[in-house]
C-alpha positions in Angstrom: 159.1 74.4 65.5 160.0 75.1 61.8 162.4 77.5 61.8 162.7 77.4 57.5 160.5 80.0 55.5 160.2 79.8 52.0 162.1 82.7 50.4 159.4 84.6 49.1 158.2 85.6 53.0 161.6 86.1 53.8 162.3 89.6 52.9 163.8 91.4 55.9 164.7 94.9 57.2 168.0 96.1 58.9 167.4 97.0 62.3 164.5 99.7 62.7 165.3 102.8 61.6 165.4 105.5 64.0 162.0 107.0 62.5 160.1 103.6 63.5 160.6 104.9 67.2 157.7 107.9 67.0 154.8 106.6 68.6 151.2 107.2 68.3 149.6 108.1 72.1 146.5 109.3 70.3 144.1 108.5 67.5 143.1 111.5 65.7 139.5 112.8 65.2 137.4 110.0 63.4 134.6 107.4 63.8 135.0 105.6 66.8 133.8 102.2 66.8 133.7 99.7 70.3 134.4 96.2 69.3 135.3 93.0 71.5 138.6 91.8 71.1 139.0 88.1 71.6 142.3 86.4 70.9 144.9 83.5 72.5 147.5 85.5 74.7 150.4 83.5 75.6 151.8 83.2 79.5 155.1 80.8 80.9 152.7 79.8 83.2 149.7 79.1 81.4 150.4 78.7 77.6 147.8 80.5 75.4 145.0 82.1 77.2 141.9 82.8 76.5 141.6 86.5 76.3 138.2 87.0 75.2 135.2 90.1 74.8 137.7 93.0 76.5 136.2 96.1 75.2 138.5 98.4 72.3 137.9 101.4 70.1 139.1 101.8 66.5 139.5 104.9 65.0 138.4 105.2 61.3 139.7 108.5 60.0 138.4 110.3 56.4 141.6 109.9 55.1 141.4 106.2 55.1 143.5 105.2 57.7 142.4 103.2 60.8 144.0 103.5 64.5 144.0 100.3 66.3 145.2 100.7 69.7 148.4 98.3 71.1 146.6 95.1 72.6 149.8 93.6 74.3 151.2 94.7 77.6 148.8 97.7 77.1 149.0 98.9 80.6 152.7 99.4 80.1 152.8 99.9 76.7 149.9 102.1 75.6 149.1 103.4 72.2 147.9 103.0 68.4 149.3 101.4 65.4 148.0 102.9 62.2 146.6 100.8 59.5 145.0 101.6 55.8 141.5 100.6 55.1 140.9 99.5 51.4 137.4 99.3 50.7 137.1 96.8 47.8 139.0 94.5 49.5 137.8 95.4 52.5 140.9 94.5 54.4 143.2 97.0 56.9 147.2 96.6 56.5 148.8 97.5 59.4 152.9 97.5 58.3 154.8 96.1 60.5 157.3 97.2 62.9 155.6 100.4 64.4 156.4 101.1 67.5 154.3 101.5 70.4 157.1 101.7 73.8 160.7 103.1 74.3 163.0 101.5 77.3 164.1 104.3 79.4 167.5 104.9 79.7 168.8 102.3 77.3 166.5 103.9 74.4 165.0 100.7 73.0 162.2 101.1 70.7 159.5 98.2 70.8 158.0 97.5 67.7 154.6 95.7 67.0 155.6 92.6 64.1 154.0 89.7 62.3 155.7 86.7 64.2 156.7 83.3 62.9 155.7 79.7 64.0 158.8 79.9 66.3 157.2 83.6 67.7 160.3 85.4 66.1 160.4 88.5 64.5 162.8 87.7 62.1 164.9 84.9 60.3 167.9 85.9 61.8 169.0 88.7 64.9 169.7 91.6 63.1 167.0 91.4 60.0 163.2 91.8 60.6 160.5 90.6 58.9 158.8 93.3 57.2 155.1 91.3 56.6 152.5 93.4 57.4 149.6 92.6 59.5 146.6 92.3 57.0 143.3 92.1 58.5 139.6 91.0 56.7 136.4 92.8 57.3 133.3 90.3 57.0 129.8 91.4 56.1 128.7 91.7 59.9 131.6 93.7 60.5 133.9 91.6 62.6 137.6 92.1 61.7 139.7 88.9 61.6 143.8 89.3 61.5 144.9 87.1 59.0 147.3 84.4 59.9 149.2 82.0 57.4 151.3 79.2 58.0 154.5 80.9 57.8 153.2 83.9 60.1 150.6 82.5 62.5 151.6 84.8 65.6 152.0 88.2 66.6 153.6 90.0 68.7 155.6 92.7 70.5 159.4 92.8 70.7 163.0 94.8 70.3 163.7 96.6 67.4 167.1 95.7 67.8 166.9 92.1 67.7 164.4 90.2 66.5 164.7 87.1 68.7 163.8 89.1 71.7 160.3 89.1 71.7 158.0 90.1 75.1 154.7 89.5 74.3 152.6 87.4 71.3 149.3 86.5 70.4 147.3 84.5 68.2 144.0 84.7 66.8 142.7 88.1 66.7 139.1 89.5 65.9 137.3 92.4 66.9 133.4 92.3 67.0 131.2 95.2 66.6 129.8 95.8 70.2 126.5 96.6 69.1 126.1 92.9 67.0 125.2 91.0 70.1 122.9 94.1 71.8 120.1 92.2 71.0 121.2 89.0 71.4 121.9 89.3 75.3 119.6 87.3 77.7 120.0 88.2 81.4 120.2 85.4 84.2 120.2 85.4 88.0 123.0 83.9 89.5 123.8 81.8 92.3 127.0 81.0 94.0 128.6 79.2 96.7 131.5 81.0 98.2 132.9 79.4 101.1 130.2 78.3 103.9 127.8 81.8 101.7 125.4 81.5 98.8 125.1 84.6 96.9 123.1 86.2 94.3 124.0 88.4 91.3 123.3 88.9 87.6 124.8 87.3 84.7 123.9 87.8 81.2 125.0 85.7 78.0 124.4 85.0 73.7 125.1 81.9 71.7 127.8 82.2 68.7 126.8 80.0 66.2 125.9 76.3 67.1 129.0 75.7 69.5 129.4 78.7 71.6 127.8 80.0 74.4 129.4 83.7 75.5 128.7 84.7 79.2 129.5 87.8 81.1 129.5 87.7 85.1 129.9 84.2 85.4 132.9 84.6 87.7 131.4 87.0 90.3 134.7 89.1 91.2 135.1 90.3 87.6 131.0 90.4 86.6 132.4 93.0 83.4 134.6 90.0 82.2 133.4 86.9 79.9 133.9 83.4 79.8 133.8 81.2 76.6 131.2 77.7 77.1 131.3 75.5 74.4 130.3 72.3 73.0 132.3 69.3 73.9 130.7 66.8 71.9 126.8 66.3 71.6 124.9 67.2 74.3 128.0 67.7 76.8 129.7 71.3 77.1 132.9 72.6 78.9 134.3 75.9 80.3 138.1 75.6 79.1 140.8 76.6 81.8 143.2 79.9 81.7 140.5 82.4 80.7 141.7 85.9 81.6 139.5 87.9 83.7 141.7 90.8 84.7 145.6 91.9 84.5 147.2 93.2 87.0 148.9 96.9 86.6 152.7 94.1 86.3 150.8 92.9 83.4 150.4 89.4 85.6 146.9 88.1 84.5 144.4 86.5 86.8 143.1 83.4 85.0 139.4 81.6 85.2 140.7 77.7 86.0 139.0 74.5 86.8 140.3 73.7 90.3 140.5 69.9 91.9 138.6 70.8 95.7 141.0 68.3 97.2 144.5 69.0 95.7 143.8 72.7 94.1 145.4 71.4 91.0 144.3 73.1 87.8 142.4 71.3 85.5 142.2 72.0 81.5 138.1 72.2 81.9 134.9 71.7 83.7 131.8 70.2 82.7 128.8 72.5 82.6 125.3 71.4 82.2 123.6 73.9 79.3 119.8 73.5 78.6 120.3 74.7 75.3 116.5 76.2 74.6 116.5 78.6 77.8 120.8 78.4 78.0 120.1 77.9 81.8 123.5 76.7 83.0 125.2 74.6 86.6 128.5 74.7 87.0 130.6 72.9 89.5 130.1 69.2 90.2 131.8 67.7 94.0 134.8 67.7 92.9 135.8 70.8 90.5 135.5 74.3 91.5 135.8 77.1 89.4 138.5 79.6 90.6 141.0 82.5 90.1 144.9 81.8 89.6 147.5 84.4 88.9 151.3 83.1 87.9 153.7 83.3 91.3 157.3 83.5 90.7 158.0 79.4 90.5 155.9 78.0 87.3 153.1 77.3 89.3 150.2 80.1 90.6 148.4 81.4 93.5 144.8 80.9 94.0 142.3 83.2 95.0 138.4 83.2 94.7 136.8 80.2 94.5 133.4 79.3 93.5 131.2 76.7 93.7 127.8 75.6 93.0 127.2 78.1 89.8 123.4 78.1 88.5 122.3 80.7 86.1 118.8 80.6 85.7 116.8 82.7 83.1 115.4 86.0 85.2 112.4 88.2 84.3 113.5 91.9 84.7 111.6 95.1 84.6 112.9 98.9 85.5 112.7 99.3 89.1 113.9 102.1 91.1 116.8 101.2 92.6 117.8 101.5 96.1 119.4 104.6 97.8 123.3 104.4 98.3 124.2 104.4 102.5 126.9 107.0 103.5 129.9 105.3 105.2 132.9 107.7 105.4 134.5 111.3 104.5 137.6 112.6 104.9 140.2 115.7 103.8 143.4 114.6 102.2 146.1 116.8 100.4 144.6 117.6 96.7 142.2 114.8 97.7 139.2 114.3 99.1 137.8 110.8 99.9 134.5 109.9 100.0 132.7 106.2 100.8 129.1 105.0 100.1 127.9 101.5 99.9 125.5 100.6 97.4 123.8 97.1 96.3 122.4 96.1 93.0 119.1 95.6 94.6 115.4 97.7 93.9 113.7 99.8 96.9 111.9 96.1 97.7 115.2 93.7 98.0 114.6 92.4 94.3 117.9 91.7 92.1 118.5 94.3 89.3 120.4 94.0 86.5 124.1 95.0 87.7 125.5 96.1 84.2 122.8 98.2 83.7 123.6 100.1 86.9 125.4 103.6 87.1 126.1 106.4 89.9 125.7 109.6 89.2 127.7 111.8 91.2 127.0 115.5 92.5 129.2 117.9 93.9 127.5 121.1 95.7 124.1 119.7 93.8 125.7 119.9 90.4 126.3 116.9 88.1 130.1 115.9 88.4 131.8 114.7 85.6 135.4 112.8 86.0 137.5 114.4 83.1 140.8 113.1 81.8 141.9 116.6 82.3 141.8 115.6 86.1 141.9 111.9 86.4 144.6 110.6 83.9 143.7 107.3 84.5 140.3 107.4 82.1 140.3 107.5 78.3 136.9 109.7 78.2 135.2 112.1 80.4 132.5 110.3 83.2 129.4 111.3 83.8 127.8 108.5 84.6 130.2 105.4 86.3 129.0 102.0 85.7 128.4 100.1 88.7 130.8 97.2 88.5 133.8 100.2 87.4 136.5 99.7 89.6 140.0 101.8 89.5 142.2 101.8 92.1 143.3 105.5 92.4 140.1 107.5 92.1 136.7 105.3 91.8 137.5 101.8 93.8 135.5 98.9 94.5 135.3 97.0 97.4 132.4 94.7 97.8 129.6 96.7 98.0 131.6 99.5 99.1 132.7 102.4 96.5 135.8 104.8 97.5 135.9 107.9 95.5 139.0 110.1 95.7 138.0 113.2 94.1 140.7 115.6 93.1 141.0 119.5 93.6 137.4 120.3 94.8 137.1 124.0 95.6 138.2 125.1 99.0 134.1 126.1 99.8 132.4 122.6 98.6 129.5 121.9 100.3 128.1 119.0 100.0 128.9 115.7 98.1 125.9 113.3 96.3 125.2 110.5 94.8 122.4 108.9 93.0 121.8 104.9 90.9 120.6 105.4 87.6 118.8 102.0 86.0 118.6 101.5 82.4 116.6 98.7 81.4 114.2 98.1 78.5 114.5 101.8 77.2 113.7 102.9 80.8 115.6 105.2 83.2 114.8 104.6 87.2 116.2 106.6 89.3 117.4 106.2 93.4 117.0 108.4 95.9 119.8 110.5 95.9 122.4 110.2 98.7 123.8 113.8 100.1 126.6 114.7 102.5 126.7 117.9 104.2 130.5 118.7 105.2 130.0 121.2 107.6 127.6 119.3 109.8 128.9 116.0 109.0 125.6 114.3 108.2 124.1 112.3 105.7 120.6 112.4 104.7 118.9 110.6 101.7 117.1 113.9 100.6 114.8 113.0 97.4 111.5 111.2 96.5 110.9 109.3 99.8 107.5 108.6 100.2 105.1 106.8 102.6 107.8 106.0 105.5 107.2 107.0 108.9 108.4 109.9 110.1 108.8 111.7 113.9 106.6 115.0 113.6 109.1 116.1 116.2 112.6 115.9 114.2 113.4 118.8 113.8 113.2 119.9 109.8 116.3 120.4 107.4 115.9 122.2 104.2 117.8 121.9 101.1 117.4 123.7 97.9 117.0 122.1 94.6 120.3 121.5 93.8 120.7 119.4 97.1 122.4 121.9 99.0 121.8 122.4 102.6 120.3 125.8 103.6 119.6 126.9 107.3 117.7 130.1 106.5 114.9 129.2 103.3 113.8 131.9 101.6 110.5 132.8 101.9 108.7 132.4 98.1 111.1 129.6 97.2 110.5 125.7 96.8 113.0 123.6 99.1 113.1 119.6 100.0 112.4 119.4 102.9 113.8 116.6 105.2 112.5 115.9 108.7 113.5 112.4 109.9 113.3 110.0 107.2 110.6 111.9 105.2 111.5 114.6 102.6 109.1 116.2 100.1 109.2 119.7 98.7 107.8 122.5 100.0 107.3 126.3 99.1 108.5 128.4 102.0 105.7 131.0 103.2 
């Protein structure tokens, strides 16, 4: 590439300053505003990827300045770079430069920079470009970086030398979350996963004419999306190297067109849109859709596959989800793990909505809310978790199992719950809530079960109304009462 810049872009800095190394770990108070990020990440393996619709908040303060967090190696790398809002212009400047990680040890500040075509920093080793990043504000409120032909990139890189460069983009934008709300139609989804055919939920929008935006098309990452668009005419694609999900190493997992017969990645499959209802297939005999990671040798490892992908329009009310199923307990150090399994399905077997899905959990009967006081890994406190959430160290997911690792209960907890919450059309449905008693080691599902047959010989359990277990009911007080598989409330006489 062009490596000559016109002299009027080429004014340069020394090497950072030492004051360029503070770095912002926190926005201050201020609006916060969830967008969709969407830009073109780059990868050795892959080239630019499409990383599209992952979910960021920007922090407008009163003071005019606006907090964008670090969107590059951000699980290594994690914090804000501060920008200026000017409202007749309505553009955000971000300077340049700012950093956002220091190496250990070797005490190397990393600096967020506008990047040249060549994706350097500056024109020469020891000078930096000192272009800031200038971004425009549209009527609908999507913010656009602003790229030019001398600065088209961006990127993250050493403060010392402006060659060495670790990550870069291209492409930014940030949509408002809550413009495409009402835009969302919900599908049910079908799948062919080895000798299995499977059903979920998908859901998905059009941008403009060309652009079809879908959310759980690949099932193993249903919070992710995947960009359809038009080929020519009537004929639409799925491009290759889509990123679903990075790894903790920063390695990304990719959405590729696989061959079925050599496993070769393909730049695109063919999908079939009917463009009135968007009902999609996807997958033809000799293209499956799958997920690649980089391996250590310029080629990639392959792991789901799918085939035989058919989103068809779906008609869904609020239902009342089923009851989660107790599978395992146990006492760790500082820990204490607890297992349920749950399905996105309603009390009759019918497909619910799975991103309108949450768990509710209860500790000794009490609403229990996750807080970044105790689990470092969240931005915000958790009240609610949605059902497709899925973090390794404290609220994991493994098919339609969910292991919770709850930190520093009290000594005396009781008894551990869970209930679904369903929000669909404005409406809140509720499950059966799911209760563990520790003492006795049992499970019981202990609320609103109605009309099931029940053994008027099991002996009865009673718990109070914050779903704690109780052997000795006080007389004059209302209890749920749980004998077999029936419980209703009761006032003890």
């Amino acid at each position: 590439m062009n490596r000559v810049l016109s002299s009027a872009i080429m004014v340069a800095a020394a090497v950072m300053p030492a004051a360029a190394a503070k770095i912002i770990t926190e926005a201050p108070a201020g609006l916060s505003v969830e967008y969709y990020t969407d830009m073109q990440n780059f990868d050795n393996t892959f080239g630019f990827m499409g990383d599209y619709h992952s979910t960021r908040k920007l922090v407008f303060t009163d003071d005019g300045s606006v907090y964008i967090p670090n969107l590059l190696m951000s699980r290594t790398m994690p914090a804000y770079l501060k920008g200026s809002y000017d409202s007749e212009a309505k553009t955000i400047t971000v300077p340049t430069g700012q950093c956002v990680f220091v190496f250990p040890n070797i005490n190397v500040p990393v600096g967020f920079f506008a990047l040249d075509a060549d994706g350097q920093a500056g024109p020469s080793e020891n000078e930096f470009y000192t272009e800031p990043l200038v971004f425009d504000i549209a009527d609908d409120g999507v913010i656009s970086l602003r790229a030019s032909e001398d600065f088209p990139l961006f990127g993250i890189g050493s403060t010392q030398n402006s060659a060495e460069v670790y990550s870069l983009a291209k492409d930014l934008r940030f949509i408002p979350v809550e413009n495409i709300s009402d835009k969302l139609q919900h599908f049910t989804s079908t799948y062919v996963q080895g000798e299995d055919t499977n059903t979920t939920t998908a859901a998905a929008y059009r941008e403009g004419n060309d652009i079809i935006w879908v959310q759980g098309l690949d099932p193993k990452y249903p919070t992710s999306w995947i960009k359809v668009q038009r080929f020519s005419g009537t004929e639409w694609i799925i491009p290759s190297f889509q990123v679903m999900y990075y790894f903790s190493t920063e390695d990304p997992i990719v959405a590729a067109a696989l061959n079925k017969s050599s496993g070769d990645a393909m730049f695109q499959m063919i999908v079939s849109v009917d463009e009135e209802t968007l009902e999609m297939s996807i997958g033809n005999p000799t293209v499956v859709l799958g997920n690649i990671t980089p391996d250590n040798n310029g080629s990639f490892n392959v792991y789901q596959q799918y085939d035989n992908i058919h989103l068809e329009p779906g008609n869904f009310t609020a239902s009342k989800p089923a009851a989660p199923s107790f599978f395992g307990y146990r006492e760790r150090t500082g820990e204490t793990e607890f297992v349920f399994t749950a399905d996105d399905k309603d009390v009759n077997g019918e497909q619910l909505i799975n991103t309108q899905l949450f768990f509710r959990m209860y500790v000794d009967g009490e609403p229990y809310t996750f807080t970044t006081e105790k689990y470092k890994w969240i931005d915000e406190d958790m009240a609610l978790v949605p059902f497709n959430f899925d973090n390794y160290y404290f609220f994991s997911k493994g098919g339609n199992k969910r292991y919770v690792y709850f930190q520093q209960l009290p000594a005396d907890t009781k008894t551990i719950g869970v209930e679904i919450i369903y929000n669909m059309g404005g409406a809140e449905q509720t499950s059966d809530r799911l209760v563990y008693d520790i003492a006795s080691q049992k499970a019981e599902v202990v609320l609103g079960i109605e009309d099931v047959a029940v053994d008027s010989d099991a002996p009865a359990v009673f718990y109070d109304m914050q779903g704690i277990r109780t052997d000795n009911p006080e007389p004059g007080r209302l209890y749920i009462r749980v004998r077999g598989n029936k419980a209703e409330k009761v006032l003890v006489k």
